[in-house]
NUKOLVEX-552690 format. One record per residue (C-alpha): x, y, z. Coordinates in Angstrom, 2 decimals, always signed. Layout:
<sites>
SITE        xx        yy        zz
SITE         X         Y         Z
...
</sites>
This chain:
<sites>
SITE        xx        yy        zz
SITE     +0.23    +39.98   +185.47
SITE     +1.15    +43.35   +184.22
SITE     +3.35    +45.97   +186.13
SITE     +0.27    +48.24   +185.71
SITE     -1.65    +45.63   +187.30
SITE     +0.31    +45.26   +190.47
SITE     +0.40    +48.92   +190.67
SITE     -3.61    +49.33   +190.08
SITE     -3.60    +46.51   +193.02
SITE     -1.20    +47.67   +195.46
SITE     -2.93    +51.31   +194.83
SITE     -6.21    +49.76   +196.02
SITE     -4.57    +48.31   +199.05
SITE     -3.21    +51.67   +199.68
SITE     +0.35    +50.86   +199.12
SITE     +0.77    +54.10   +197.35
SITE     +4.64    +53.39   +197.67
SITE     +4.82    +49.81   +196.02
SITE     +2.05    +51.45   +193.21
SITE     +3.87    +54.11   +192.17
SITE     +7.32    +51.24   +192.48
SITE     +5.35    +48.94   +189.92
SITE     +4.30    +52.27   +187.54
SITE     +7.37    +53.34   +187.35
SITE     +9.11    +50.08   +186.13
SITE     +6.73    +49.83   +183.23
SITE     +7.12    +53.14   +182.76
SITE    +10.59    +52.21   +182.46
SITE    +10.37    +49.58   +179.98
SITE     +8.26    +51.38   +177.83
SITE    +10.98    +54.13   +177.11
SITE    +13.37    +51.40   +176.40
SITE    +10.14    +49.88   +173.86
SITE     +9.45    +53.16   +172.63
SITE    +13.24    +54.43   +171.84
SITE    +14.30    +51.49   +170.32
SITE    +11.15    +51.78   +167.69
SITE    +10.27    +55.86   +167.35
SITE     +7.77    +54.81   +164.96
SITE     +5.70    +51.97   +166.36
SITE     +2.39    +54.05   +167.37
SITE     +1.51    +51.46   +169.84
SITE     +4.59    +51.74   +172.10
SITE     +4.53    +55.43   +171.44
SITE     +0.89    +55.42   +173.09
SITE     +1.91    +53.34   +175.67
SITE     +5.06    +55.41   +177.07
SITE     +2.53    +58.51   +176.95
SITE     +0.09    +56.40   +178.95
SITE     +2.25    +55.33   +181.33
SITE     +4.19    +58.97   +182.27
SITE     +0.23    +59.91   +182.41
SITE     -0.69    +57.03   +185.10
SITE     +3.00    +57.62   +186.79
SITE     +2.16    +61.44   +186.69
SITE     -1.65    +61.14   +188.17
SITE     +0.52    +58.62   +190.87
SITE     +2.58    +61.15   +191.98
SITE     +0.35    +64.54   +191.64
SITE     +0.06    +64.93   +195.39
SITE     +3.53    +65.00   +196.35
SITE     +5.15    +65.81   +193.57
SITE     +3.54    +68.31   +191.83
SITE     +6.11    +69.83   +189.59
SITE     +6.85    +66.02   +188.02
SITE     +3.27    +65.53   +187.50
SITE     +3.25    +68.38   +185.31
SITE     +6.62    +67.82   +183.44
SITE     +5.11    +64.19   +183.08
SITE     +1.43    +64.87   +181.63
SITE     +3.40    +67.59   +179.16
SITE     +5.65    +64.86   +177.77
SITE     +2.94    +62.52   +176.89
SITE     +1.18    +65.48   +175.30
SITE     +4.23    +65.79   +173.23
SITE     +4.28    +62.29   +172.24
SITE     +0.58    +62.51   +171.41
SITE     +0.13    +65.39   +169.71
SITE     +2.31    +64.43   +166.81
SITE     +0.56    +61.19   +166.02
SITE     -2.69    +62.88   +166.46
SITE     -1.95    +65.40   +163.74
SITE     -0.45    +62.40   +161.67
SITE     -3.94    +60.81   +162.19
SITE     -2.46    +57.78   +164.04
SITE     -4.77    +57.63   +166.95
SITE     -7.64    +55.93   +167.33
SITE    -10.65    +57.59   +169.23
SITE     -9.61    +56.14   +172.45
SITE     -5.95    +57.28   +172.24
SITE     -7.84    +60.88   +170.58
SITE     -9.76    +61.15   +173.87
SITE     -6.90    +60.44   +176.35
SITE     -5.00    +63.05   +174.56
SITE     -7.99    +65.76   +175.01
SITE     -8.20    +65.47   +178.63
SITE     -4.83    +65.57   +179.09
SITE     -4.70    +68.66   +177.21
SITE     -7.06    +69.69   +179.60
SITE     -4.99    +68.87   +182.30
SITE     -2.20    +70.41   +181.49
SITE     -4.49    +73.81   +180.67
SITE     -6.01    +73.82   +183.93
SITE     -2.97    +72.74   +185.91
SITE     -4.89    +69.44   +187.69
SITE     -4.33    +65.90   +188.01
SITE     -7.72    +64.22   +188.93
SITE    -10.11    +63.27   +185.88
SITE     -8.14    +61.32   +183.45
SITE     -7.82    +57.44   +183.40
SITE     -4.77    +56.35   +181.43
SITE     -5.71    +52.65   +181.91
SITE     -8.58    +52.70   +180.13
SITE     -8.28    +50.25   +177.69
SITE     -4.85    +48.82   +178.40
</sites>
C-alpha cells in the first residue's frame, strides 16, 4: 500500500494528524526521486503532486505553507508544460492549480487523481 494510500485512509478516519504524517513521507521520497533524476517527467509530476496533496492537507492550519507549497509545484509544472511534457491529466492539474494559487484557495483540486 502506498504512503498516499494510508494518508487518503487515515484522512477518511479523520486522523488528520497520521494523514498529513503518511503525505509528508512520500512527499519526502519523492524529492529524494525527483533530485536524483531532474529530468525524469514522471517523478517530476509526482513531487508536484505530492507538495499539492501535502499543501491541500495542511491549508487550514497552515496557510502560508499551503501557498509556498501549491507555488512550487506550479514551478515544477510549468516548465514541462511549456516543454510539452504533460499529458492532459498532468495539463489539467496544473490549470487548477494555477487557479489556486490566483485566487489564493485550497479546496477544488484533487492531486490523486490518477495516481
Amino acid at each position: 500500500m502506498s504512503l498516499n494510500k494510508i494518508g487518503e485512509i487515515k484522512s477518511a478516519q479523520g486522523d488528520l494528524a497520521g494523514a498529513m504524517a503518511a503525505y509528508e513521507e512520500g512527499r519526502k521520497v519523492r524529492e529524494c526521486l525527483a533530485a536524483a533524476d531532474p529530468s525524469n517527467t514522471g517523478w517530476q509530476v509526482d513531487l508536484a503532486r505530492s507538495l499539492a496533496r501535502t499543501a491541500l492537507a495542511m491549508s487550514k492550519t497552515a496557510p502560508a505553507e499551503t501557498a509556498a507549497r501549491l507555488a512550487r509545484a506550479v514551478a515544477i509544472l510549468q516548465p514541462l508544460d511549456q516543454a510539452g511534457r504533460l499529458n492532459a491529466q498532468d495539463h489539467t492539474m496544473l490549470k487548477m492549480l494555477l487557479e489556486l494559487a490566483a485566487d489564493g484557495k485550497s479546496e477544488p483540486v484533487n492531486p490523486a487523481a490518477g495516481n
